[in-house]
N, C-alpha and C positions, 0 to 999 in steps of 0.2 A: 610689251608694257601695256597695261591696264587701265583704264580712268573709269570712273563711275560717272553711271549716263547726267545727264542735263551742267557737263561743265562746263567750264568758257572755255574759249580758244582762237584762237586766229585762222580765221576763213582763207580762201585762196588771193580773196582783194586785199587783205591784210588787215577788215576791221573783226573787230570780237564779234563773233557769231555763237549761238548757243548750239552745243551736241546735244542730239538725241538719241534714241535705239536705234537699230538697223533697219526694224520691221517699219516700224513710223517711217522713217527715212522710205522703205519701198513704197509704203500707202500713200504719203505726198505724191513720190514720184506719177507712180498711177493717177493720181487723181488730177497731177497739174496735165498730164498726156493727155489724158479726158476729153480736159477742158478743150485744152487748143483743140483736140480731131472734134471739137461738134462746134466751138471756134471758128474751123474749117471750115466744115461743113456749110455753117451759114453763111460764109463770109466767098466760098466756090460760086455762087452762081451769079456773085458780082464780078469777080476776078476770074473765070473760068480759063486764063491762058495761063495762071499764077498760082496753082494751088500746092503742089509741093517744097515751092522755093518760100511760097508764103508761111507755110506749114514747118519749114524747117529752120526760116530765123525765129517764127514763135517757139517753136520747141526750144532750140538752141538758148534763147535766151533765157527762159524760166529752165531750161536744164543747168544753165551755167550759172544760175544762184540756186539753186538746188544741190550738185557739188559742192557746195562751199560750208554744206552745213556737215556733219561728220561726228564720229566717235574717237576717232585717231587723231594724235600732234601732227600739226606740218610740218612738211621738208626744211622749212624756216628756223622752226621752233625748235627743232632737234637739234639743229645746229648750233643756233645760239645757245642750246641748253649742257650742250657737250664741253663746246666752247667754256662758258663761263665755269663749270663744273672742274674743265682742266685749271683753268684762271686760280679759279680760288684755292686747288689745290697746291698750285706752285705757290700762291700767298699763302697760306696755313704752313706750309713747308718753313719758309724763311720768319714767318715770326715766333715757329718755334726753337729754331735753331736761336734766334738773336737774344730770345728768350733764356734759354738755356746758357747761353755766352754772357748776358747778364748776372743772371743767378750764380755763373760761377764767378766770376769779376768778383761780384759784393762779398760773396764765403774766402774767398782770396785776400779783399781787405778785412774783411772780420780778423779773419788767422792772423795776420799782418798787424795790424793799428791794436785792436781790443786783445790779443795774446801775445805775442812775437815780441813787442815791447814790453810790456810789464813782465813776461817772463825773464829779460834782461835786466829788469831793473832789481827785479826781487834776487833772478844771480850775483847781481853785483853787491845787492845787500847780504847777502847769507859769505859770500869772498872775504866782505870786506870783517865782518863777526870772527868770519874763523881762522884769515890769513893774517892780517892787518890786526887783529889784536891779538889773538890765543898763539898765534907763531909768532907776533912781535916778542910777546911776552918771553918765550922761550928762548929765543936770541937773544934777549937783552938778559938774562940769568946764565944765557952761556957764553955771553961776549959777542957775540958778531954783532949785536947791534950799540950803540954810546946811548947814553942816556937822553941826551939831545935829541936823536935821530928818533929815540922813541917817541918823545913827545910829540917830536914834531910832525912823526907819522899817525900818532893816536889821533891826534887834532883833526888831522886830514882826514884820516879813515871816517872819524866822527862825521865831519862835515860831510863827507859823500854821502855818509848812510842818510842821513839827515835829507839830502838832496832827491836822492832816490828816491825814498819812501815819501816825501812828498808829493814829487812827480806822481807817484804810485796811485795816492789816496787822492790827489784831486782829481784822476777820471771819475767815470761811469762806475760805480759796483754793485754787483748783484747781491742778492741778499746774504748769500754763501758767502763771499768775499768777506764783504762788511763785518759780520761773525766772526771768520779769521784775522782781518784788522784789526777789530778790539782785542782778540785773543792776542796778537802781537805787540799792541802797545802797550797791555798790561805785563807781558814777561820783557819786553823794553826799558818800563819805568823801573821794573825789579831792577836788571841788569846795572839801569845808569847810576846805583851810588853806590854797587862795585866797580864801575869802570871811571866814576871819580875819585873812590880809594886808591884803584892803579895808575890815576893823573899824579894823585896829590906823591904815590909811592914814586915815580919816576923826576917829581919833581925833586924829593929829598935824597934821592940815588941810594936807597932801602933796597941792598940785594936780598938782605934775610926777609925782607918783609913781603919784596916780592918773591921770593922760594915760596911763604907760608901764604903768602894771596895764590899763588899759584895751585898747591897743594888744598888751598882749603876751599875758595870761592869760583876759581877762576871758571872748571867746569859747570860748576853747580848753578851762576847763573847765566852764561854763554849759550848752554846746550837748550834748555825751553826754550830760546827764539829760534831755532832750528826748525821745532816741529811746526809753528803754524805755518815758518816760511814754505818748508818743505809742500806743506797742504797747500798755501798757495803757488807754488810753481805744480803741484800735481792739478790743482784746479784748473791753469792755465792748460796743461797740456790735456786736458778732458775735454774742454769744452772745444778747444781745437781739432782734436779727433774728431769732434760730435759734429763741427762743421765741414771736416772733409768727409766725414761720411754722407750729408747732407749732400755737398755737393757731387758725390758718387751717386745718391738716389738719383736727385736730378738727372744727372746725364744719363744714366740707363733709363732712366723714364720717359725722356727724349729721343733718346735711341729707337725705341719698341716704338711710338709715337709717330714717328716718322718713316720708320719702317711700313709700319701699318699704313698712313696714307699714301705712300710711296705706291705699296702692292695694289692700294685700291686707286691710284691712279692709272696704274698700268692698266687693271681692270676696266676702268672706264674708257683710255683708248684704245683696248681691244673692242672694247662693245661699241664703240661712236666707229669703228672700220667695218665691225663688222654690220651694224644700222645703215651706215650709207649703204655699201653695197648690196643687204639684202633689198632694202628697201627705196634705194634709190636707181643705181646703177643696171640690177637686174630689172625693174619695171620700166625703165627706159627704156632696153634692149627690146624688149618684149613689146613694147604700145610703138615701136618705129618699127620692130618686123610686121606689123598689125595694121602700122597707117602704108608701107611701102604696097603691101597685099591690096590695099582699098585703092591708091593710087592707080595698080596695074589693072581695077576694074573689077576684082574679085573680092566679089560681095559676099562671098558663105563665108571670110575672113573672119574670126571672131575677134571681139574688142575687149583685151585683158584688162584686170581695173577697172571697171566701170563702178564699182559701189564702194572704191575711197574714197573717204570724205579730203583728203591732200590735193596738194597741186597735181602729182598724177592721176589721181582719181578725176580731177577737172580736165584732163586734158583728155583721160578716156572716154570720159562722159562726152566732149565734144569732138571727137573720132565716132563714139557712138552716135551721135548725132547725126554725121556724115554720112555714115553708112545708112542708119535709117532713110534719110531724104534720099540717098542713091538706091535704096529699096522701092521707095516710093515714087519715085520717079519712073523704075524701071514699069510701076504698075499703072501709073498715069499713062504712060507712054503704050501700052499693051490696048489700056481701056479706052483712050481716044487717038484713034487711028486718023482721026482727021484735022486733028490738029497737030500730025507729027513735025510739019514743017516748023511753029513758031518751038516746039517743045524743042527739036532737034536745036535751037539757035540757041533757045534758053539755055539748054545739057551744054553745049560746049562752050560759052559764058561758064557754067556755073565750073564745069571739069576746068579751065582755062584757072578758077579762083582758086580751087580745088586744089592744083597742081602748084597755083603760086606757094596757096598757104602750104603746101605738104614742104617745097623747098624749102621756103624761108621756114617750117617749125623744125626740118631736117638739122639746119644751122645752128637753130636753137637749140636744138638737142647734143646737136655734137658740141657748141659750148659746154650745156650742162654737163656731157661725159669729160668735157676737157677740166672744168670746175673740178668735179669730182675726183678726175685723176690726179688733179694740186695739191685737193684736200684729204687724199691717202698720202701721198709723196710727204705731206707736212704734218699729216698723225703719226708716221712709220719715222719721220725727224727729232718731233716731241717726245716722242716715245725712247727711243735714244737719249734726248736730253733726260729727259726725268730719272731714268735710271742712272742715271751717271749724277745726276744731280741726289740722285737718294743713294748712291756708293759714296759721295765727299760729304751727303750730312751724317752716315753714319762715322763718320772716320772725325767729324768735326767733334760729335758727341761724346765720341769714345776718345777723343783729345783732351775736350773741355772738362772732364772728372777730374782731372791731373792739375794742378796746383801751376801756379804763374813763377816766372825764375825771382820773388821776393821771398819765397814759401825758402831758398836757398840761406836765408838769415836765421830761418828757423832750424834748420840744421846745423850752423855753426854753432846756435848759441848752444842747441841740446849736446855736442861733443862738449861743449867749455863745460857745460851742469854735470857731463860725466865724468870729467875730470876730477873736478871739484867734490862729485860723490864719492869716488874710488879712495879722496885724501884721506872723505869724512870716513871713510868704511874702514883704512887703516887706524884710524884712530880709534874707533871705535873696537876693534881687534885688538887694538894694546890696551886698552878699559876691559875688557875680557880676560885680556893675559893674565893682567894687576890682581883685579877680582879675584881668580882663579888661584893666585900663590897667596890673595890674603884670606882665601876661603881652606885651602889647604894649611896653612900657617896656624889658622884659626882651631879648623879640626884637630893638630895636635898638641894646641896649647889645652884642649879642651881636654883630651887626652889623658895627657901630665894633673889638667887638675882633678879628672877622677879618682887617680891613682892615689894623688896626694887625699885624697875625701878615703879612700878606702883603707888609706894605711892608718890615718888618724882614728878610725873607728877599729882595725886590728891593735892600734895601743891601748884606744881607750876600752877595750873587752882584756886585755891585759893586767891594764889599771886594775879596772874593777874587779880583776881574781887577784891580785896583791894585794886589793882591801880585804876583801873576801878570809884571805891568805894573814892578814894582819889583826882581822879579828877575831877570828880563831885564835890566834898565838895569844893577844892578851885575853881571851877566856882562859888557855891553857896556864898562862901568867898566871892568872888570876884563882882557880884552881888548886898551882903549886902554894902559890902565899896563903892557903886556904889548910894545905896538906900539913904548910912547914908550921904554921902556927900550933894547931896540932902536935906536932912531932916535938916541940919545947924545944930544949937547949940541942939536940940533935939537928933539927930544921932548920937553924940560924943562917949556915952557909947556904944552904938550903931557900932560905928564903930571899936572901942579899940576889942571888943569882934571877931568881924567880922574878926579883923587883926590877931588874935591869930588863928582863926578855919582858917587860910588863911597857918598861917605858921605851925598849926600842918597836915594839909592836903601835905603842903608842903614835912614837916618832913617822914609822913608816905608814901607819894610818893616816898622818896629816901630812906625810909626803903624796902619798896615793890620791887626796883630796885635791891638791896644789895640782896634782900629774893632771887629773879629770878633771879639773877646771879651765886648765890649757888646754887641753885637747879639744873640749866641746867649743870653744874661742878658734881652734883653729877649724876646725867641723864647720863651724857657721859663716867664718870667712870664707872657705874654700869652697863652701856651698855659692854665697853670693858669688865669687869670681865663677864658680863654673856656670850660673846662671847667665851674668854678664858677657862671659865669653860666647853660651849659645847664640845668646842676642846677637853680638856682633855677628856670627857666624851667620845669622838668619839673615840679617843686613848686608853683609857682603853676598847672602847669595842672591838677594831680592838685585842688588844692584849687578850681580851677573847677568840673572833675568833679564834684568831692562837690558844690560848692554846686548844680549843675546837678539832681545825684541829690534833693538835699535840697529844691528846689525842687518838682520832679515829687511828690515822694511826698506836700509839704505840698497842692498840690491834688489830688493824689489822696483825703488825707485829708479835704480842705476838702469835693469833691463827695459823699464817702459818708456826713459830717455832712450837710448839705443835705439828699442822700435820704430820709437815717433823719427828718431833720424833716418833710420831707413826708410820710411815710407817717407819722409819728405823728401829724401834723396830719390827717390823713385817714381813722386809726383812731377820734380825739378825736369824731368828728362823731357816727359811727351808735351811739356808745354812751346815747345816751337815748332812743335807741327802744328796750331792752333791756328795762326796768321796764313800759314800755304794754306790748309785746307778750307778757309772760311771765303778765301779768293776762288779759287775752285768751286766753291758752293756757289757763290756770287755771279761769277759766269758761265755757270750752268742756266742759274735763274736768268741772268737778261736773255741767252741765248733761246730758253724757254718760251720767255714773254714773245723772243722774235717771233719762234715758229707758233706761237698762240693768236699772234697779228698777221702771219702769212693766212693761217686755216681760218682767221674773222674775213679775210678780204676774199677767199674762196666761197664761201657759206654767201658772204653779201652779194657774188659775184652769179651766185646758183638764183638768190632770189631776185635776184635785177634781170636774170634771163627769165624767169617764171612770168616778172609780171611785163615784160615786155612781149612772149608767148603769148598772156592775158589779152592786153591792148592789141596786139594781129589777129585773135579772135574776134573780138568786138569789131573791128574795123574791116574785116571780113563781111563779118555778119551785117553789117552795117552797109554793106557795097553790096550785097547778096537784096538786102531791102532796099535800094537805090535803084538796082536794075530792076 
């Protein structure tokens, strides 16, 4: 990991210290050395029995705020940065899941309270139109029901629908709704002064009257309140779907969500196992095989670490320190041969300090390995929690899509709607049937009155050759009386004969006219009926049409009830795994929080050895300037 040079951070004392480069960091170094060896140098021909031990608590000390400045995080800071990094993680975990267990809760009462109801109540209205009155009606024309019973069911029927639909319209409505309410109360108010004609009929016990309300009104205004009702039970189950699809986003959304930090948990206590140990465990091992080598006197020992800016970097830096003074001593002790006796007392004072401090930072150390061996045991712990904790929140996820066991009413009531459609859709099959034998009925009355148009036009082409036929004869009349008068007393009988075929041509002339004036009479009637028959014909098949339309749409309605039951039936199931898995989630998390408070008390435990390290430094150094 990288930082960009001049940022803060916390020094080995623990106050904020400013990073710098590496090289600045050497060029101090050097220059604070400098100082103290000409430091030395002037301050040697006052102390001349003191000058390496003097030489090496000054170093020591400006080495050991010189460590403290650096480019790397401390051993501290890693920890607590790992630490709180897993923290948040296990928190980000659980307010997503509680989250997502919200979100489907509220889509749960949506479907429930604002659909699930009112889709019952609109059922109970569209039952009550088609059972309660349109099948009253038929029983009481076919006897099972008394006239009393009618009423006194109509009255009822009335009052629920009444009851219903107000329940209905004093919720919440959306705009769509609203639109299909008025469209409902307008084929309503149609409806209600035929359905007080069919009060006033059952009050008078009018069987024929109700046969011909039956026959004439009863469909015609019944059936419009069907369709908005229809629209709003299909809007119900729209916007129901739309909400469990909703809360299907959600969960899968939650799912990936947590998936994802899941994996980049793991990733982070792989990388905070593998941090300590490169970074901590291995330089330990390394700077105590380093100080045990100084310890046995063997000064060509090299001093690993020495230019971290961390707490091991401090500790190497004052090992390196050690060694130095034990370099220099060794050259003090070479260069003044005559003062080996006090130097000899001094060396073994300073070796006797030497030794204490090597034991007790030996202790120290082996805490710190013992720290860090806690704080693997308790990443390699968490690390097990968390995946087990991101195995129950996926399984919570993939629970909470699935509907609560009230989603179970919404299943009942869409069998009852199927029911109720499968009646409407036979009925609507015998409105087909009807149609169909008064569409066929139609076409051969239409038939017959062709027939009758083409026979009247072969008499009337008849006719008019028997006029044709008749005035000829009286020209030929006409003619002989022409010939006979002529012929004189010879033509007489002659002419008598001629006078009769004159006025039976006549006769049949004005029979022929009387013939073609009926005929064109029957021509024009039989024209209009075959016109009016087409009509009809066009009218029964328009109302085929509709019933055909009306057919299609009730099972189309009929399959999207079905569906929605089977998915609600199917949502009903995973909802009681919802409660085990969210317990499981939950004691994953405390057990998490535990081993996240075990690895805080290791980390606190690694910096509490640090800076007690620290203070046996100082109080070293500090007895080293005492002697």
């Amino acid at each position: 990991m990288h930082f960009r040079r001049n940022s803060i951070d916390a020094g080995f004392s623990g106050n904020p210290t400013v990073r710098t480069h590496p090289e600045q960091n050497n060029r101090e170094e050097k220059r604070v050395l400098g100082f103290h060896i000409r430091k030395f140098n002037q301050m040697e021909s006052d102390l001349p029995e003191t000058p390496g031990l003097l030489f090496a608590a000054i170093a020591n000390a400006d080495a050991s705020k010189t460590f403290r400045i650096g480019g790397t995080m401390t051993i501290r800071f890693r920890l607590y940065l790992a630490l709180g990094l897993m923290s948040l993680t296990v928190i980000i975990i659980g307010l997503i899941s509680g989250l997502a267990l919200i979100k489907t809760n509220d889509s749960i009462r949506t479907i429930v309270a604002d659909r699930v109801v009112p889709l019952e109540q609109l059922k109970s209205i569209s039952d009550h139109y088609a059972v309660d009155i349109v099948d009253m009606s038929h029983k009481v024309r076919s006897g099972a029901l008394t006239w009393a019973q009618a009423r006194e069911n109509l009255d009822e029927a009335l009052a629920r629908i009444d009851e219903k639909w107000r329940a209905y319209t004093s919720t919440f409505l959306t705009s769509e709704e609203a639109a299909l309410v008025e469209e409902t109360e307008a084929a309503t108010k149609v409806a209600q002064s035929a359905i007080d004609e069919l009060r006033a009929i059952f009050k008078r016990e009018d069987g024929d009257a109700l046969v011909a309300f039956i026959n004439g009104k009863l469909y015609q205004v019944i059936d419009p309140i069907g369709e908005p009702v229809g629209s709003l039970v299909n809007l119900q189950l729209s916007v129901a779907q739309k909400e469990a699809m909703s809360a299907n986003q959600t969960s899968n959304f939650s799912i990936t969500l947590i998936q994802i930090i899941g994996v980049l948990a793991l990733g982070l206590i792989g990388f905070s196992f593998h941090t300590v140990a490169r970074k901590v465990l291995k330089p330990l091992k390394e700077l105590e095989d380093s100080m045990c080598g100084l310890a046995r006197g063997n000064m060509d020992t090299e001093v690993p670490f020495a230019g971290r800016s961390d707490e091991i970097g401090a500790m190497a830096g004052s090992v390196q320190v050690f060694k130095e003074n034990g370099l220099e001593r060794l050259k003090l002790e070479r260069d003044q041969a005559g003062e080996q006796a006090a130097r000899e007392k001094r060396a073994r004072k300073v070796d006797t300090l030497i030794n204490g401090f090597a034991e007790e930072l030996e202790a120290i150390l082996a805490n710190v390995s013992k720290a860090s061996e806690d704080l693997h045991m308790t990443a390699n712990s968490l690390n097990e929690t968390a995946e087990k904790s991101s195995a129950n929140a996926s399984d919570v996820a993939a629970t909470a899509s699935q509907t609560t066991n009230n989603v179970q009413t919404v299943a009942s009531a869409s069998d009852e709607l199927s029911v109720s459609i499968r009646e409407v859709s036979e009925r609507v099959s015998s409105a087909m049937r009807i149609a169909g034998e008064a569409k066929e009925l139609t076409s051969t009355t239409d038939k017959t009155v062709q027939g009758l148009v083409t026979a009247a036009q072969k008499i009337g082409t008849v006719s008019s050759l028997i006029s044709d036929i008749a005035e000829q004869t009286n020209l030929l009349a006409l003619n002989a009386t022409i010939e006979a008068a002529r012929a004189g007393e010879a033509g007489k009988g002659f002419a008598v004969v001629a006078t009769e075929v004159k006025g039976l041509a006549s006769q049949t002339a004005n029979a022929t006219d009387e013939i073609q004036t009926q005929i064109q009479q029957i021509q024009a009637v039989s024209s209009e009926a075959a016109t009016a028959i087409r009509s009809v014909g066009e009218i029964v098949s328009r109302i085929n049409e509709t019933a055909v339309a009306a057919a299609a749409a009730v099972e189309e309605q009929g399959a999207a009830t079905n569906e929605i039951a089977r998915n609600v039936t199917e949502a009903a199931e995973g909802t009681s795994n919802v409660s085990t898995r969210i317990t499981e989630v939950s004691a994953g998390f405390a057990v998490t929080e535990t081993r996240a408070g075990e690895l805080l008390g290791a980390a606190g435990n690694l910096a509490d050895n640090s800076t007690r390290l620290k203070s046996l430094v100082d109080r070293f150094f500090e007895e080293i300037r005492a002697a």
